[in-house]
C-alpha positions in Angstrom: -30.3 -1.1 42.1 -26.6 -1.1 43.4 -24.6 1.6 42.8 -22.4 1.4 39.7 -19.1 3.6 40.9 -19.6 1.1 44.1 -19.3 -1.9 41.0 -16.7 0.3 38.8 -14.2 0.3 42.5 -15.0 -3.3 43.3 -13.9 -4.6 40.1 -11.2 -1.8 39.9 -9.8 -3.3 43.3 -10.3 -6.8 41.9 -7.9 -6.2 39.0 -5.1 -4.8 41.1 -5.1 -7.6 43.3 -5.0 -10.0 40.5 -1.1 -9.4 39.5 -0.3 -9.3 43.2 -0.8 -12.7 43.7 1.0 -13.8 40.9 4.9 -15.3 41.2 6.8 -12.7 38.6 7.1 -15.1 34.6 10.6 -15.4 34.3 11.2 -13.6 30.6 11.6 -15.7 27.7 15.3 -15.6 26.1 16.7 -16.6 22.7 20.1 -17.7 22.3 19.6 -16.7 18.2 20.3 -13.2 17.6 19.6 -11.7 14.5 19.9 -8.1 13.2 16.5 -8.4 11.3 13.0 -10.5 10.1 11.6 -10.1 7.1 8.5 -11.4 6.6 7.0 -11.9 2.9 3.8 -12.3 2.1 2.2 -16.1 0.6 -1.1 -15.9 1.4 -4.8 -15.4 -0.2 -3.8 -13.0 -2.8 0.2 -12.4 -2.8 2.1 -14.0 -5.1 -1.1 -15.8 -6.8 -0.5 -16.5 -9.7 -3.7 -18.2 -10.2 -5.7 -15.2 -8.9 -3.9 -13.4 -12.2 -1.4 -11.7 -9.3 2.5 -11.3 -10.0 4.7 -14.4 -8.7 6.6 -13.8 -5.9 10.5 -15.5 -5.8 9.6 -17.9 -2.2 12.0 -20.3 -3.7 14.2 -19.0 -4.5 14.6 -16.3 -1.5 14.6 -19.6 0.7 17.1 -21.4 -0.9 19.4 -18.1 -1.3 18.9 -17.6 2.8 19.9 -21.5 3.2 22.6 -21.7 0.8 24.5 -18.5 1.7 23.7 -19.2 5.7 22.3 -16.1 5.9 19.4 -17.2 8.2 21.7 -16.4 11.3 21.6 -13.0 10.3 18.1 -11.9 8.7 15.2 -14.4 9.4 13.6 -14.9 6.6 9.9 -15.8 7.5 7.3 -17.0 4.5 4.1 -16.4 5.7 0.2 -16.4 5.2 -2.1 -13.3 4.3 -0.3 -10.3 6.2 -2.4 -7.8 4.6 -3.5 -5.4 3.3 -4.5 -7.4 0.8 -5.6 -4.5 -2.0 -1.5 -3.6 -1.4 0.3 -6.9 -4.0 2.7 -8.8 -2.9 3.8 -7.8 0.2 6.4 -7.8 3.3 8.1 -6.1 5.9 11.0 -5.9 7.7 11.1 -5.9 11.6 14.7 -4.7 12.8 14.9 -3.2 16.6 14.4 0.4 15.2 10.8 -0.4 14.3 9.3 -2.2 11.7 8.4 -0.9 7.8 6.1 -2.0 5.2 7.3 -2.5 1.5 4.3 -3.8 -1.4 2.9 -3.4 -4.8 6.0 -5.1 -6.5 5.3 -6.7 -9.7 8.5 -7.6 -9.9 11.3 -10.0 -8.5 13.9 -7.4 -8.3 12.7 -5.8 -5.1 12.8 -9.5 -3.1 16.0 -10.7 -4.5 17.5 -7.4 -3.2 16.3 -8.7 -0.4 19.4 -11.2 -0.2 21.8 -9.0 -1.0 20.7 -6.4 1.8 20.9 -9.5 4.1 24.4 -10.4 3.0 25.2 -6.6 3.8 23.8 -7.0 7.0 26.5 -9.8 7.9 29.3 -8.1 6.5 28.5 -4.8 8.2 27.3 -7.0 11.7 24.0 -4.7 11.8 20.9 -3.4 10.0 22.4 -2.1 6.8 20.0 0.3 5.0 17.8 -0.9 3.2 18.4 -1.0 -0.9 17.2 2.1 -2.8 15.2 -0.4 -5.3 12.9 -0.8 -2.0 12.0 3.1 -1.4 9.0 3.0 -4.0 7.5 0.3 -2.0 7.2 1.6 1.0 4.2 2.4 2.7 2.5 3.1 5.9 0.9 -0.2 7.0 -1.0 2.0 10.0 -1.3 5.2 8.3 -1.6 8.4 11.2 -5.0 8.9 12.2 -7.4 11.2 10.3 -6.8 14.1 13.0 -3.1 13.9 12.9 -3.4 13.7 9.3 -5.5 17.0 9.2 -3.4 18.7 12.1 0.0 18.4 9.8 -1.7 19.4 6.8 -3.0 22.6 8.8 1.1 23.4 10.0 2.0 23.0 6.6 -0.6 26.3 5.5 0.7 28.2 7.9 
């Protein structure tokens, strides 16, 4: 039998000398530069209103982003099943502070303001905050883990 730490260091050597033959990857660049994606949810369950789900406003967010150019500004991504799928209708916004997680709209309101934040985004030339209509919404997509969870619960007795 060979000895496994003797396989562990092999391999271990093996790797490191993998990315040291390697000519460095030039880094991908876009000349578009936008203050913000949002990406709403069309997939298995959001916005199905054949399932018996709430409709969600694609066409009318897409033509809104064309018509008023904001696309230059705010991508506007319609996409498939983003999950969770027991949250309803569905979508987040990726800016370069982080990304966050609205869902469980019934209603249109919330992704129209969607166009109007956008607009504000032009007119201010960065990430406005979002609209206050959005706060109920918003939810952790990763939620901390349990021990975190527990550990700030415990602080909070103290």
């Amino acid at each position: 039998m060979t000895d496994p730490n003797a396989a562990v260091s092999e391999v271990s050597h093996v790797l490191q000398n993998l990315g040291a033959e390697r000519e460095p990857v030039a880094r991908v660049e876009t000349k578009r530069s936008v203050f913000a994606q949002i990406l709403v949810c069309n997939g298995c369950c959001c916005g199905r209103e054949d399932k018996r789900k709430p409709s969600i406003p694609v066409d009318e967010l897409k033509r809104a982003f064309k018509e008023r150019k904001l696309l230059k500004t705010v991508q506007l991504t319609i996409s498939g099943c983003l999950g969770p799928c027991d949250v309803l209708n569905v979508f987040t916004i990726l800016t370069e502070d982080g990304q966050q997680w609205f869902g469980g709209i019934r209603t249109h309101e919330p992704f129209l303001a969607l166009i109007d934040w956008a607009e504000e985004c032009r007119e201010l030339g960065a990430v406005a905050p979002f609209p206050d209509i959005l706060e109920p919404y918003r939810f952790d997509r990763f939620p901390p883990k349990l021990v975190d969870r527990l550990r700030t619960a415990e602080e909070g007795t103290r």
